[in-house]
C-alpha positions as CSV (number, residue, x, y, z in Angstrom):
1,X,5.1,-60.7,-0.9
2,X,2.6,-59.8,-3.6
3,X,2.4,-56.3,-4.8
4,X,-0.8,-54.6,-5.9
5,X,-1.9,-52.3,-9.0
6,X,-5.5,-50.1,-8.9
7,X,-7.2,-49.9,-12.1
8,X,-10.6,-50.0,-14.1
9,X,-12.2,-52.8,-15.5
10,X,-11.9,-51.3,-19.2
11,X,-7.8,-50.7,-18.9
12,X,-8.0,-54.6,-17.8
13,X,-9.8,-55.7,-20.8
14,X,-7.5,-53.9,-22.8
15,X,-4.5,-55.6,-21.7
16,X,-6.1,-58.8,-21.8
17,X,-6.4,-57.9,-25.6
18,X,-3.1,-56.8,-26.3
19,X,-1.0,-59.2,-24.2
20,X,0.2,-56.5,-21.4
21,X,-0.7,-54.3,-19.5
22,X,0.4,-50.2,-19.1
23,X,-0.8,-47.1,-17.8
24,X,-0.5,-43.4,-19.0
25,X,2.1,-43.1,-16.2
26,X,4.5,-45.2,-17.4
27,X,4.8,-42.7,-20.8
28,X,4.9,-39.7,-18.4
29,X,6.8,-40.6,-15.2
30,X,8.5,-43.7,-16.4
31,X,6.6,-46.4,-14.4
32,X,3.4,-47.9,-13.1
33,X,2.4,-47.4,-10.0
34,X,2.0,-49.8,-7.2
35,X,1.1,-50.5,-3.8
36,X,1.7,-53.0,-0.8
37,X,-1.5,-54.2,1.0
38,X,-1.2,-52.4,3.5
39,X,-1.3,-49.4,1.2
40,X,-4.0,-50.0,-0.9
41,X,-6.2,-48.3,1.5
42,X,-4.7,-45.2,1.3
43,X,-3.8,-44.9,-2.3
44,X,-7.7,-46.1,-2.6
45,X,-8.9,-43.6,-0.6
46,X,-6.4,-40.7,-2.2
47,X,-6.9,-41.1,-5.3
48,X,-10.3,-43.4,-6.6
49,X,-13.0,-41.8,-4.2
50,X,-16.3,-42.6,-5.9
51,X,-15.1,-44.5,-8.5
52,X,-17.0,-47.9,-9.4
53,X,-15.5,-49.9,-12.0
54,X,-12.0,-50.5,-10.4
55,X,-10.4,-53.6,-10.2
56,X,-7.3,-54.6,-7.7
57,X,-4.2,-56.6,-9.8
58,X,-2.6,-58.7,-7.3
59,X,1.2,-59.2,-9.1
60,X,3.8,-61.7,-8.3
61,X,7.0,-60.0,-8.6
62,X,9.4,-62.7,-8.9
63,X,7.1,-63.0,-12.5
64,X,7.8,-59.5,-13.6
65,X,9.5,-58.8,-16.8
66,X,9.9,-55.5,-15.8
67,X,12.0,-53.7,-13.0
68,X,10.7,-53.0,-9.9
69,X,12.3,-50.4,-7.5
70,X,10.7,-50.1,-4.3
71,X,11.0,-46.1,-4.0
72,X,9.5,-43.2,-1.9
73,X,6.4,-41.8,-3.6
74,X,6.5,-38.8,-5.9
75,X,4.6,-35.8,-4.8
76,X,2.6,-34.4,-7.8
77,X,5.3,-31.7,-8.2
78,X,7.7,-34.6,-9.6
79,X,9.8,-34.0,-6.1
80,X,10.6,-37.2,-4.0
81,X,11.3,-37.5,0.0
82,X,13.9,-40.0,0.0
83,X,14.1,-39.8,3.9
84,X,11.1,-42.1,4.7
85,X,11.5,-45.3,6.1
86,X,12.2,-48.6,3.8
87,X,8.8,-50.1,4.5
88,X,6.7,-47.1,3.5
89,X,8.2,-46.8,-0.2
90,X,5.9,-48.0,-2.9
91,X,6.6,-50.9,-5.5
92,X,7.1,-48.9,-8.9
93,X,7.2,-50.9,-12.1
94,X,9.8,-49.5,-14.8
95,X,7.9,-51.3,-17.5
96,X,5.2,-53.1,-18.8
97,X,3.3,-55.9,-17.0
98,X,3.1,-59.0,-18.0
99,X,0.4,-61.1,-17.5
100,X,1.6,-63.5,-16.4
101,X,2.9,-61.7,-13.4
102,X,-0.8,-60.7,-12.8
103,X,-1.9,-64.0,-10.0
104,X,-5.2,-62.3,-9.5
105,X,-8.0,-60.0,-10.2
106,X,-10.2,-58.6,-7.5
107,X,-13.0,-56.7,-8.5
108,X,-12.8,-53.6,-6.2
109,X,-14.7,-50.8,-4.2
110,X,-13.0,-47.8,-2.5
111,X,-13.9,-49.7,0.5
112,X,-12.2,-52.9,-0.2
113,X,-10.4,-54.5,2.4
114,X,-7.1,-56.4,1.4
């Protein structure tokens, strides 16, 4: 199963240019942020409302470099609900991506469908 990443088309570039790819959040929290396809919806419509330049990473795991811990999600108050069910915790990335790892880009609108 693929995992997904939301970003914009300018954080793309740049990790085309440097040879990876990373977010602010993996300085502050630690990781990067992903999704499953079935939650792309949601995390779209949570968090990129109105937002035009995004682009959808579709990421191979088995290519990662990087850990991945599939983990509930982190409430902006840094707490986590451990107690939800296996197949609603999020794919989080304790590292850079590679590009390799990256199988496809999707150019992206918040009503995408995956």
């Amino acid at each position: 199963m693929t995992i997904f990443h939301i970003t914009n088309q300018r954080q793309w570039q740049l990790a085309q240019a440097q040879g990876f790819y990373t977010t602010e959040s993996l300085m502050q929290e630690g990781f990067i942020h992903g999704s499953t396809a079935a939650q792309v919806p949601t995390v779209l419509a949570a968090f990129y409302q109105g937002k035009t330049d995004l682009v959808l990473l579709e990421i191979e795991p088995t290519l990662l470099e990087a850990e991945l811990k599939w983990e509930a999600p982190v409430h902006p108050s840094g707490q986590s609900t451990d107690t939800i069910a296996d197949t609603e915790k999020f794919p989080h990335i304790y590292g850079t991506i590679n590009l390799n790892a990256v199988i496809r880009v999707h150019d992206l609108s918040p009503s995408y469908p995956v």
